[in-house]
C-alpha positions in Angstrom: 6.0 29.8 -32.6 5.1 28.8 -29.5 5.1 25.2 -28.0 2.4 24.3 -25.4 2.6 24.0 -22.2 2.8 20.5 -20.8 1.9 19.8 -16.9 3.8 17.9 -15.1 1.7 15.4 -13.0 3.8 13.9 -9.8 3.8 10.4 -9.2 1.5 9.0 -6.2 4.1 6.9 -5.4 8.2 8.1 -4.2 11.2 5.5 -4.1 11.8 4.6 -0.7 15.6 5.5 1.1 18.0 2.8 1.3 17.8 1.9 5.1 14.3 1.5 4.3 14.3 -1.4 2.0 17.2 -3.3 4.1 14.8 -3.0 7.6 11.4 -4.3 4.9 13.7 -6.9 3.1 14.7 -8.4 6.6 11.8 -8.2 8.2 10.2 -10.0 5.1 13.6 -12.7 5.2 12.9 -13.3 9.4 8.7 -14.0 8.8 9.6 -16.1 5.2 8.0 -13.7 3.3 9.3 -12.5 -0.3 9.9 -9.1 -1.1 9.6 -7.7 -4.6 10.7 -4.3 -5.9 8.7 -2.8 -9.1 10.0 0.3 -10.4 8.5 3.0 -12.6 4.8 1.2 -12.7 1.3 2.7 -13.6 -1.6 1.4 -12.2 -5.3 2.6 -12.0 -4.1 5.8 -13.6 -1.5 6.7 -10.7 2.3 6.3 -11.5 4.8 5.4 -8.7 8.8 5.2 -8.6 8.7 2.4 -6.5 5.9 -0.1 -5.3 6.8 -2.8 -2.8 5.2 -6.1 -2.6 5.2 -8.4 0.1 4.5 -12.3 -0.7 4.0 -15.8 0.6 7.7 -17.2 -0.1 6.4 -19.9 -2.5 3.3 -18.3 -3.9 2.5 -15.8 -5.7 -0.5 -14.1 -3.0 0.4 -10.8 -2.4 -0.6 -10.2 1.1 0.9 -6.2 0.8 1.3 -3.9 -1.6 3.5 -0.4 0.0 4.5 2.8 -1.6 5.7 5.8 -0.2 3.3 8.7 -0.9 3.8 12.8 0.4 2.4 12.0 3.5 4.2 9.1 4.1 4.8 4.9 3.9 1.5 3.9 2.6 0.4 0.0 3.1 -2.6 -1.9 0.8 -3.5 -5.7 2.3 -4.8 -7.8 0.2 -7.7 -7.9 2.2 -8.5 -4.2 4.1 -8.2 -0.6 4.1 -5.1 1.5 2.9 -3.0 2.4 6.1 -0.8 5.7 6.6 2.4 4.9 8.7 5.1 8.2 9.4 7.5 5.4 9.7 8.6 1.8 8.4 9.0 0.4 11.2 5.8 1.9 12.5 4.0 -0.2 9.5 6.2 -3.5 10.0 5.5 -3.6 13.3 1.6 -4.0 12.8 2.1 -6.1 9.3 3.1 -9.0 11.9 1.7 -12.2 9.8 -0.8 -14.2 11.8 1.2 -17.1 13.6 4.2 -15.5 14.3 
């Protein structure tokens, strides 16, 4: 008997590295922003390992939403078009809240 053959879909979305999350978590701590990690999510049909979030600190308005995809750190506003970055600190550097 033979079983069938299952494919394999890849997530969308890759955990980010370590050094990563420290530079977004203190870039989010010096603008008083919140970070949140979700792991392992599904959304519109595409699965992802990891999928930042970027809030105000005492609501719950997501101004961000960042995954790392194959071509690299990809970054949703709440309000806009998807951006490619090569680099974290390439996409902090233009997610500079308004005011600051």
């Amino acid at each position: 008997m033979q079983l069938p053959r299952a494919s394999v879909k890849m997530p969308t979305g890759f955990s980010f590295d370590v050094p990563d999350l420290l530079m977004l978590r203190a870039w989010a701590d010096f603008h008083e922003l919140r970070m949140a990690i979700d792991l392992d999510v599904c959304a519109d049909g595409e699965e992802y390992e990891e999928l930042l979030g970027i809030y105000d600190k005492n609501r719950a308005f997501r101004r961000w939403m960042i995954w790392r995809s194959c071509e690299g750190i990809m970054v949703q506003p709440a309000m806009g078009r998807r951006m490619l970055f090569d680099f974290m600190a390439d996409a902090l550097e233009l997610m500079i809240p308004a005011g600051d």
